[in-house]
C-alpha positions, -999 to 999 in steps of 0.1 A, spaced: 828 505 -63 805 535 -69 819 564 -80 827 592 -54 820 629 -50 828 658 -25 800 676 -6 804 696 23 792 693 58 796 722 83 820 737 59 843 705 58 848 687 26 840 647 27 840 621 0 805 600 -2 794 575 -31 768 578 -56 735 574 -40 746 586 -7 716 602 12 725 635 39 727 616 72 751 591 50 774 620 42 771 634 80 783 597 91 809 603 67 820 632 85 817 624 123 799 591 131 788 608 166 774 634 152 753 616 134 745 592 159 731 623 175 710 634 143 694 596 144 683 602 182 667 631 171 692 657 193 689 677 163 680 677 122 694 687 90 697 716 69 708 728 34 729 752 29 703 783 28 688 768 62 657 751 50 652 717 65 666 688 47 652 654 57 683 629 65 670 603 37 675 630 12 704 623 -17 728 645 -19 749 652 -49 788 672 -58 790 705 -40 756 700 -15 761 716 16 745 700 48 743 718 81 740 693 114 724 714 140 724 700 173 696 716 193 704 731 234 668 718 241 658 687 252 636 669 224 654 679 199 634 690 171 595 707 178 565 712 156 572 740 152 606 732 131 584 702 116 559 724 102 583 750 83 571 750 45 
């Protein structure tokens, strides 16, 4: 078994193994939510707000935010083209 660390996700602690990517440690926390994320509802972020891709590894003490987005489409180019 691979070794486990915490991270957070919208401020709530979860467990995840080594080489766990971000929308693997969202899943971790609520499977819907990141059902949502996949369907492109909304995206990722780190913990200063920057966008974080969901096939990003995480590591002990990351924090991910799951934004789900009021608009229909989910993410926009605009979003897509922040540096």
């Amino acid at each position: 078994m691979a070794a486990a660390f915490r991270c957070f996700v919208n401020d709530a602690g979860v467990a995840v193994s080594t080489g766990a990517r971000a929308l693997d440690a969202v899943r971790a926390h609520d499977t819907s939510l990141a059902e949502r994320i996949e369907a492109g509802e909304g995206h990722l972020t780190d913990g200063r707000g920057l966008p974080l891709p969901p096939e990003s590894p995480v590591g002990p003490g990351d924090i991910i935010r799951a934004v789900i987005s009021a608009r229909r489409g989910g993410r926009t180019a605009e979003f897509d083209a922040l540096p």
